[in-house]
N, C-alpha and C positions, 0 to 999 in steps of 0.2 A: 296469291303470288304465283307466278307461272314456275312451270316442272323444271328442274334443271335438264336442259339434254346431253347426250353422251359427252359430246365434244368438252364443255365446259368442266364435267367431273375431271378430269385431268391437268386444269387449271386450281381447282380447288383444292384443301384441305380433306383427308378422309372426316367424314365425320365419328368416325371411333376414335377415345381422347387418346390413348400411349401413342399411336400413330401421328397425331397428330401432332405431339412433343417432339417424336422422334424425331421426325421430319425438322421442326423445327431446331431441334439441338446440330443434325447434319449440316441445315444449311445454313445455321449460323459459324460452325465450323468452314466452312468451306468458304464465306466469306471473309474471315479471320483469314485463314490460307490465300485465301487472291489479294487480300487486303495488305499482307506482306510486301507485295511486290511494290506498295505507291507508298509514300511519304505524306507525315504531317510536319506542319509548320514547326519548325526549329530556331528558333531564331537567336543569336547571342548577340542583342542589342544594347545592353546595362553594362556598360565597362566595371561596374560594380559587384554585378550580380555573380552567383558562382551558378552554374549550371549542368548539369550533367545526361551523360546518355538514359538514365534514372528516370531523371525528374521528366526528359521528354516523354520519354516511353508511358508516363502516367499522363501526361496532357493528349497522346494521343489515344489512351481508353476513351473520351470523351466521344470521340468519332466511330468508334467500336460499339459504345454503348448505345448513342445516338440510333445508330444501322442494327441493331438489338432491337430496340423498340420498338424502330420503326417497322422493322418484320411482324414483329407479333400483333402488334395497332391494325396492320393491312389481314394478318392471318385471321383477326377474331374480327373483321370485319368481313373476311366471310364465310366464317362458323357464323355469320347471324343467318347466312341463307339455308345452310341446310338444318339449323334444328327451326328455321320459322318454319320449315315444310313437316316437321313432324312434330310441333310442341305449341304453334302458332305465334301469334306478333308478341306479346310477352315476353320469349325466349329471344327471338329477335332483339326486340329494342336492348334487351338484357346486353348483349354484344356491341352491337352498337353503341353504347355507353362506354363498356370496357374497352371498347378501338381507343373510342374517342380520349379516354383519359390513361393509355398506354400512349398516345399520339402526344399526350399532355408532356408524360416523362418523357418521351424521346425529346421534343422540345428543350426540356431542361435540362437535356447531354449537350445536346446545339438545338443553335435555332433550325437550321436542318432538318428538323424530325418533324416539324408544323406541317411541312408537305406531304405528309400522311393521309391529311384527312381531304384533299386534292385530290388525292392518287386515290381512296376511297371513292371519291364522288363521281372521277368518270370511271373507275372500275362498275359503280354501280349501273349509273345510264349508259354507259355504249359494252357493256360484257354482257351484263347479268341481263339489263334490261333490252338488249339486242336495237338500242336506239341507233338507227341509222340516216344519219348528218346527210347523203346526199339525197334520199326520201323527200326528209325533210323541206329542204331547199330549194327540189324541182318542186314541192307541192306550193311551196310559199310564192314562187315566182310565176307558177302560172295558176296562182288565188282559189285553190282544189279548197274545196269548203271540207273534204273529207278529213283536212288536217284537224277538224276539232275533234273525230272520233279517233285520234291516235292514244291507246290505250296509255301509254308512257305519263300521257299530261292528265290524264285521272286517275292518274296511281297515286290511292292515300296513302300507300306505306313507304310511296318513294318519297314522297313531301313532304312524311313525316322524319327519315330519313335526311334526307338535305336540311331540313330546318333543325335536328340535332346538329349536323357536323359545323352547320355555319353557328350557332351559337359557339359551340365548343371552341369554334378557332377565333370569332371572337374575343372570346374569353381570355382564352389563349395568349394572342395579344396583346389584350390591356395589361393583365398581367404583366407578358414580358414587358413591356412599352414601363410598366413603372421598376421593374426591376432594375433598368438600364436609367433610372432617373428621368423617365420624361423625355430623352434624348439621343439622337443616334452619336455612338462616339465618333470621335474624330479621330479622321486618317488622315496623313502626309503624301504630297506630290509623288514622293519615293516608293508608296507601298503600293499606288496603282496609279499609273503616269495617264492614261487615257481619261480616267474620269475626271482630271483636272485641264486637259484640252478646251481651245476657248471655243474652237467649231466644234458644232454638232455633229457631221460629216467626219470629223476625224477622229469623236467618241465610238460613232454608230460603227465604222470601218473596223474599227481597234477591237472592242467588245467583240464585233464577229470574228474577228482572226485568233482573240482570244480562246473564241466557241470551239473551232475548229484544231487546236492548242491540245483542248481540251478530249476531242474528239479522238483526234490521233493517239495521244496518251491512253485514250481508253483500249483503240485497236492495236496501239503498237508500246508499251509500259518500257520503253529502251532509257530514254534519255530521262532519267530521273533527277531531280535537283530538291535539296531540301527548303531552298526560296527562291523565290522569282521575281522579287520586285528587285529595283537598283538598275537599273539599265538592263536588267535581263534578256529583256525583250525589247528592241525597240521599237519606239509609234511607225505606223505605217503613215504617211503624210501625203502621199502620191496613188495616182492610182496605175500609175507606172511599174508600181512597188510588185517585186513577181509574187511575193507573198498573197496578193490578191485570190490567186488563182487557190489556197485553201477555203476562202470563204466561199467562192463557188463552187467550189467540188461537195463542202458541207451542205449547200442549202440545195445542191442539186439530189442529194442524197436523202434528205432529210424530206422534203418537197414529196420524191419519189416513194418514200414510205407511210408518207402520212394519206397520199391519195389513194395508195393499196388497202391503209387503213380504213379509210372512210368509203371506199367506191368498189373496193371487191365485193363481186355476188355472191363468195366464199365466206358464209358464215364464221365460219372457224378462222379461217386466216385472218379474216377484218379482226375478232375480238382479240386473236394472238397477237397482234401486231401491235392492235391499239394496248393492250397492257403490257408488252414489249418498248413502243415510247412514252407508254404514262409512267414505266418505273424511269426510263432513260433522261426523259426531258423534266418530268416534275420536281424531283427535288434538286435537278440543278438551280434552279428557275431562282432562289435566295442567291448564289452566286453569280449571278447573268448580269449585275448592275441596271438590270431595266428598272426594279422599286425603289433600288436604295443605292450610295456606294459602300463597295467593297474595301474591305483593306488588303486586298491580296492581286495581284495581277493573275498566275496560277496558282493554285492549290489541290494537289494530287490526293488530298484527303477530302475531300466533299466530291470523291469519284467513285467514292465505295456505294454507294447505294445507285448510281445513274451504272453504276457496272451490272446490278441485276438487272434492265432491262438491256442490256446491251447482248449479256448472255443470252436473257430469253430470244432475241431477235438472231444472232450468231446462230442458234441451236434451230431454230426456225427454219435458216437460212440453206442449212445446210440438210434438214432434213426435206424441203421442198427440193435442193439437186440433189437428193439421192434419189427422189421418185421420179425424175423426168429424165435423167441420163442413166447408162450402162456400166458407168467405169467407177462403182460403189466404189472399189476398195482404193482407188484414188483417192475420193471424197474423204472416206476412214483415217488413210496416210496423212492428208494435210489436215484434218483435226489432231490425230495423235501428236503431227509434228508441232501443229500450235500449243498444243497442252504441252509438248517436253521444251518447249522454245520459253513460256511464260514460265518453267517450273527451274529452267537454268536462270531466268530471271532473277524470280524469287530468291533464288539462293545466293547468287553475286550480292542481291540488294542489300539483301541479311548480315551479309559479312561486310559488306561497306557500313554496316550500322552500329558495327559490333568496336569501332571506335569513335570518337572526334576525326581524329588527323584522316582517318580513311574516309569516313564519311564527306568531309571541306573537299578534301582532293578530289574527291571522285565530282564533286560539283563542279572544278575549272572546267574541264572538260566540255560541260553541258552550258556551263553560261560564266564565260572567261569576264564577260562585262559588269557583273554584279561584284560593286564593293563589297557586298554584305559576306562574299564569299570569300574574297583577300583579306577581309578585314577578322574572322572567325579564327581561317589557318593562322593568321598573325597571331592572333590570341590564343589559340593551343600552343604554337610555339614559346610564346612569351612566358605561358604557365611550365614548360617543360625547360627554360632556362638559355633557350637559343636567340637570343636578343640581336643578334646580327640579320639574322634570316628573318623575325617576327619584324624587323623596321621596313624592311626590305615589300615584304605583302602590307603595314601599314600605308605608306606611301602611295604600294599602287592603288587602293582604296581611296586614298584621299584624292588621288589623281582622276581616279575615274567618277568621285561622286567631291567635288570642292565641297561642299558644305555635309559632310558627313563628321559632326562634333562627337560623335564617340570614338571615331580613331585616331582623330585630330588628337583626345584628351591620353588614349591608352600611347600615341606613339609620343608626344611629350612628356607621360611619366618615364618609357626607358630613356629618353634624351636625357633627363632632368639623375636618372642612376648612372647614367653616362658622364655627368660631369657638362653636358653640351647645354648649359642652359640657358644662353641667349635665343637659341631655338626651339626651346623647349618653350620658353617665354612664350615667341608668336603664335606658335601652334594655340597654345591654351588660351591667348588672349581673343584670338580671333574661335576659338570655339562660344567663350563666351558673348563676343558680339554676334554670333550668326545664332546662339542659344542664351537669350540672359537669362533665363530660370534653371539652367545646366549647371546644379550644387556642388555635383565631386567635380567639374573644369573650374568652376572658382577656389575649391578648396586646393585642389594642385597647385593651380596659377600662386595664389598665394605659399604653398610652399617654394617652391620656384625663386619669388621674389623675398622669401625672407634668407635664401641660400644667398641671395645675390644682396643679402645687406642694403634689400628697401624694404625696411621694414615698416611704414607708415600703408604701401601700399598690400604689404602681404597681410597685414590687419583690415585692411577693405574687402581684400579679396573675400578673407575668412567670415566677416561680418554677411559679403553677399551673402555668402554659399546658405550662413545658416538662414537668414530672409528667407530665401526658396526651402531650405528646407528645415524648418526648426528642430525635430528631433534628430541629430547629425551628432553622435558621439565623437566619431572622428576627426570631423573640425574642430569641435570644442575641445580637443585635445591637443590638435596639431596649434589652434590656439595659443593653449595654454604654452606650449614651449616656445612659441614666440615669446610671449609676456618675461617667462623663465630668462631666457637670451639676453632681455632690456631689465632685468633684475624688479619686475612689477610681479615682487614672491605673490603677492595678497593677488592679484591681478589672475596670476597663475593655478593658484591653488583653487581659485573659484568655477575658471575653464574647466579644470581637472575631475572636478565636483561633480559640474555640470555633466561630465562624460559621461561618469560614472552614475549620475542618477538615470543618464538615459540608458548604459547600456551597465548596468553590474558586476557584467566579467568583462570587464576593459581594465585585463592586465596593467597594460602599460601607464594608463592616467592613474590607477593605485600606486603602484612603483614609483613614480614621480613625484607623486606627492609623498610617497615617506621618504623619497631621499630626499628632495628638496629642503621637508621639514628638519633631517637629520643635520643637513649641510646647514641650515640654517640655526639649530642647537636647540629646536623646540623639539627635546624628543620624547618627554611625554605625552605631545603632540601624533611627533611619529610611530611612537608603539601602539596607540591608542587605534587610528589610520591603519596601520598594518593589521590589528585583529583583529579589523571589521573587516579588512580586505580578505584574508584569509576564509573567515566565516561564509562567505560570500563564494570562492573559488578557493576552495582547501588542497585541491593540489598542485597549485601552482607554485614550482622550485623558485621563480624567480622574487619571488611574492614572499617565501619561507626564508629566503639567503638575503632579502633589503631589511626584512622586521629582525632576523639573526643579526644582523649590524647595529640594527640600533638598540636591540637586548644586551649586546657586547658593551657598546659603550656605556649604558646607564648598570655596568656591574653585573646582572644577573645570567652570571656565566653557565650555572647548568641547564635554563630554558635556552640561552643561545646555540648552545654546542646541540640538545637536541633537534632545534631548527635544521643546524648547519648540517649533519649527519644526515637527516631527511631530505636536503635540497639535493646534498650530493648521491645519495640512493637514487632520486629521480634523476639524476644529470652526474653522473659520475664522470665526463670528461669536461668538464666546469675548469677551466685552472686556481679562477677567482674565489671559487667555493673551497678550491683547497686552501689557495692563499691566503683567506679569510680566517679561514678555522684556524687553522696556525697561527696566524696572529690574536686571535681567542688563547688559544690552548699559550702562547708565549707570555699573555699579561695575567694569564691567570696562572699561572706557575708548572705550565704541565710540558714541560719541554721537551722530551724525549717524544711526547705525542705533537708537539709543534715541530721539532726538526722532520717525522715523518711526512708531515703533512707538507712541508716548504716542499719539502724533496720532489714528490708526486706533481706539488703545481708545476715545478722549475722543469718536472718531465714533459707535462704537457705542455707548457708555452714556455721555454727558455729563456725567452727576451722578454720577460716582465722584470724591468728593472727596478720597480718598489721588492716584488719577492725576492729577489735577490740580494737587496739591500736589509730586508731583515733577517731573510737567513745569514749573513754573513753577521751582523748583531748576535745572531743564536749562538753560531758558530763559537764565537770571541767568549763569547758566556761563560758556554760550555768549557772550555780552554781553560778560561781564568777557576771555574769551578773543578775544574780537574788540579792542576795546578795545587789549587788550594788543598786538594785532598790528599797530596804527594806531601 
C-alpha cells in the first residue's frame, strides 16, 4: 500500500489510540455545540397525543447519535491505513470491518448513517488512493492504452476493500428494507408538496430550490423553524419565480468546487476539497428525493453531519486567503465575527427551545403560512386554558390548510365546551369525511350529537370510531353514558367493562359503574366493582368516596367512614366528601361528628341544597334532643 504523505497525515487520525479518542470525544462535542443551533422535527400532529419539550429532546438524540457513529465508522476507516502500513492487511481489513458495522449502528440511529460507507469509498479512491477523475478521462478519450497500467485498478487491497463495503451496505439494506416491512412508508401531499407535482420540471425545480434551502441554512442558521412542510414553502411553478436565481447561485458554486476538486494540480487542495464535499454532499444524498420520497420538505436535522464538510471546506476556504492576500487579521476578524455571530445564535435558538409557546412563536415569523404552526400555538394555548385566543390560531390553520382534520377535531372540541355545537358538529363531520379512519373525530362528533339529543347517530359515530380503532377505552366509555342516558343499564355497564379492560385505571368507567349499580340497588354488585376498582388504582379519592357510598348504605358504617376520611385526606376541599360523611355519621348516630362535617361542606359550597336540607334535619334533632334533656 503506498506511503501516506505529509499532506494527508493532517487529514488523518493520530495513530496513537488516547489521541485518537480524544480527538474524537472533541469533535463529537463540538458537533453537539453547532448541532444546538438547527432543529429536529417536532411535530404536534395527534390532537390526542401529549407531548413534550422532553420527549422531543429524546427523539432528537437519534440524530446526535446517528452523527456519533457516523464519525467513528469514517475514523476507524482510516485507522485501517496507518496500522495496514505497520502491522500489514490483517490489521487493516480488522478496521475495515469495524467501520463497516459502526456504519451498521449509525444506520440504526437513522437511515442517515448508511452514507458512511459512500463517504469511505471515495475517501478511499480519490484521498488515499490519489485517484484523479480528470487523468482518467483525458486517457479514456483519447484511447491511451497506458490506462491499464493505472495502479489504482490493480490494487488488491482496494477491491478487497470496496467489495467489503458494498456487501456491508447491502446487507444493510435488506435488513433495513424488512425492518420497514418490505415497504417505503407513506407520506401525505402536506409533508412534501413537490414530490407529489404532476410534472417532472416542477419536481426537479422544487427539489433544487429545496438544495439551496438547505445550503443557505448551512452558511446562514438564522431563520430556524421547527417544520416546514404545510405551505411552508411554496412550489416554484414559473421560471419567472425570482427564487430561481438560488438554484443557480448553488449549482454555480457547487459546479465550481467540484471542478477544483477534481482538476487541480494541487494535490492537497483536490483531496481537501474532495473530502470537504464527500462529508458535505454524501450524506445529504437520503434526503435529496432523487432515490426515494421524503416526508419532510426541510429538515435542519439531517444538517448536522453535511455541516462537517461544510466546515472543512469554510476552514479551507479561508485558510487559502490568508496565503494569498496581506490584510490576515481582516480575514481572523470575519472568522471570529462568524464564530461570535453562530454562537448568539446558538444561544437565542436554545432559549426559544426552552418552551412550547416560545418555540411556535418564534416559527410565525419564519413561515407564517404553515398550518402546522397556528395549529401547535392553538394547542398550547388551549392546554394553558386560553380558549378564545387557541380558536382564533385554529381557524387560521384551517384556513390556510382546508383539509387539516386535526385542528378541524381540536377546534370542534372547544366549540362543543363552548355550548356552540351546531358548529362544532360541521367541523368534526367534515373531518371525518376528508379522514374516515380519524377515531378520536368520530368519537367527538358522536359526543357532540348525543349533547344535541341525536342519539341513534352519536351511537354510529362511536361504533365508527372504535371500527378504526378497536382498543379505544375512551369511546367505550363515552359509549357507555350514552347507553346510561337511554337507561340500556346492561347496555352500559358492558361499554364500561369494555373500558376498563382496555385501560385499568380508567377512573371514571369504574365510578360509573358503581354508581350506576348503586342507583340501580344492586350493591353488592357495586361494592364488589368498587374493590376491584380500588385494587386496581388505590389512590383514587374519587374511587374511595363512590364504594364509601355504597358501604354506607348496605350498613357497614366503620369501613365507610374510613373510605370517607381517606378520600377527604386526598381532597380535602371535597364539599360532597364532607356532605357525605355527615350524612354517614347522621344515620349512624354520631351527630355531633355529622353536625361538624354538614358545617365544613356548607363552608365550602353554600348552595348545596340537599346539605342544607339535612343539616337543618340535624339541627331540629338536636333541639328536640336538648329540649328533651331540660
Amino acid at each position: 500500500m503506498a506511503e501516506l504523505d505529509a499532506d494527508l497525515v493532517h487529514i488523518l487520525p493520530s495513530s496513537v489510540l488516547p489521541p485518537f479518542w480524544a480527538k474524537l470525544v472533541v469533535g463529537f462535542v463540538s458537533l453537539v455545540c453547532f448541532a444546538r443551533s438547527y432543529d429536529g422535527d417536532f411535530v404536534f400532529d395527534d390532537s390526542e397525543a401529549i407531548v413534550n419539550n422532553k420527549v422531543a429532546g429524546v427523539v432528537g438524540r437519534a440524530d446526535l447519535l446517528c452523527a456519533l457513529f457516523f464519525l467513528l465508522s469514517f475514523l476507524g476507516y482510516c485507522k485501517a491505513f496507518r496500522e495496514s502500513n505497520k502491522e500489514g492487511t490483517h490489521s487493516s481489513t480488522f478496521w475495515v470491518l469495524l467501520s463497516i458495522l459502526l456504519g451498521a449502528v449509525a444506520m440504526l440511529c437513522k437511515e442517515q448513517g448508511i452514507t458512511v460507507l459512500g463517504l469511505n469509498a471515495v475517501f478511499d479512491i480519490l484521498v488515499i488512493g490519489k485517484f484523479n477523475v480528470l487523468e482518467i478521462v483525458q486517457k479514456v478519450l483519447h484511447k491511451d492504452k497506458s490506462l491499464e497500467n493505472v495502479g489504482l485498478l490493480r490494487n488488491g487491497g482496494l477491491l478487497l476493500r470496496m467489495t467489503l463495503l458494498t456487501a456491508g451496505g447491502a446487507g444493510m439494506l435488506y435488513v433495513r428494507w424488512k425492518i420497514m416491512g418490505t415497504g417505503p412508508p407513506a407520506f401525505t401531499e402536506v409533508d412534501n408538496p413537490a414530490s407529489f407535482a404532476d410534472s417532472v420540471w416542477v419536481r426537479a425545480i422544487n427539489y433544487n430550490y429545496y438544495y439551496s434551502l438547505n445550503a443557505w441554512l448551512l452558511l446562514c442558521p438564522w431563520w430556524l423553524c421547527f417544520d416546514w412542510s404545510m405551505g411552508c414553502i411554496p412550489l416554484i411553478k414559473s421560471v419567472s419565480d425570482c427564487r430561481v436565481i438560488a438554484l443557480a447561485a448553488l449549482w454555480l458554486c457547487l459546479i465550481g468546487l467540484i471542478c477544483q476538486a477534481l482538476c487541480s494540480e494541487d494535490s492537497h487542495k483536490r483531496r481537501i476539497l474532495t473530502l470537504g464535499l464527500g462529508f458535505l454532499i454524501i450524506p445529504f444524498l437520503p434526503a435529496s428525493n432523487l432515490f426515494f420520497r421524503v416526508g419532510f420538505v426541510v429538515a435542519e436535522r439531517v444538517l448536522y453531519l453535511p455541516s462537517v464538510g461544510y466546515c472543512v471546506l469554510l476552514t479551507f476556504g479561508f485558510g487559502a486567503l490568508s496565503k494569498h492576500t496581506k490584510k490576515k487579521k481582516l480575514i481572523a476578524t470575519v472568522v471570529l465575527g462568524i464564530l461570535s455571530v453562530n454562537t448568539l445564535r446558538c444561544v437565542i435558538r436554545s432559549g426559544e427551545w426552552r418552551s412550547e409557546e416560545q418555540l411556535f412563536r418564534s416559527a410565525l415569523s419564519v413561515c407564517p403560512l404553515n398550518a402546522k404552526v397556528h395549529y401547535n400555538i392553538g394547542k398550547n394555548l388551549a392546554d394553558k386554558g386560553n380558549q378564545t385566543a387557541a380558536i382564533r390560531y385554529y381557524r387560521e390553520a384551517v384556513r390556510l390548510n382546508p383539509k387539516y382534520v386535526h385542528a378541524m377535531n381540536n377546534l370542534g372540541n372547544i366549540l362543543k365546551e363552548r355550548n356552540e355545537l351546531q358548529e362544532a358538529e360541521e367541523l368534526l363531520s367534515l373531518a371525518v369525511q376528508i379522514q374516515p379512519d380519524f377515531a378520536a373525530a368520530w368519537m367527538n362528533l358522536g359526543i357532540v350529537q348525543n349533547s344535541l339529543k341525536r342519539f341513534e347517530a352519536a351511537e354510529q359515530s362511536y361504533r365508527t370510531a372504535i371500527k378504526h380503532r378497536r382498543k379505544y377505552p375512551d369511546c367505550y366509555y363515552n359509549l357507555g353514558r350514552l347507553y346510561a342516558d337511554l337507561n340500556r343499564h346492561v347496555d352500559a355497564l358492558n361499554a364500561w367493562r369494555n373500558a376498563t379492560v382496555l385501560k385499568p385505571e380508567h377512573s371514571l368507567a369504574w365510578n360509573n359503574m358503581i354508581i350506576l349499580l348503586d342507583n340501580t340497588g344492586n350493591l353488592a354488585q357495586a361494592e364488589a366493582v368498587g374493590r376491584e376498582a380500588l385494587e386496581l388504582i388505590p389512590n383514587d379519592h374519587s374511587l374511595m368516596f363512590s364504594l364509601a357510598n355504597v358501604l354506607g348504605k348496605s350498613q357497614k358504617y366503620k369501613e365507610s367512614e374510613a373510605l370517607f376520611l381517606k378520600a377527604i385526606k386526598a381532597n380535602p376541599n371535597a364539599a360532597s366528601y364532607h356532605g357525605n360523611l355527615a350524612v354517614l355519621y347522621h344515620r349512624w348516630g354520631h351527630l355531633d361528628l355529622a353536625k361538624k362535617h354538614y358545617e365544613i361542606s356548607l363552608q365550602l359550597d353554600p348552595a348545596a341544597s340537599g346539605t342544607k336540607e339535612n343539616y337543618g334535619l340535624l339541627r331540629r334533632k338536636l333541639e328536640q334532643m336538648q329540649k328533651k334533656d331540660v
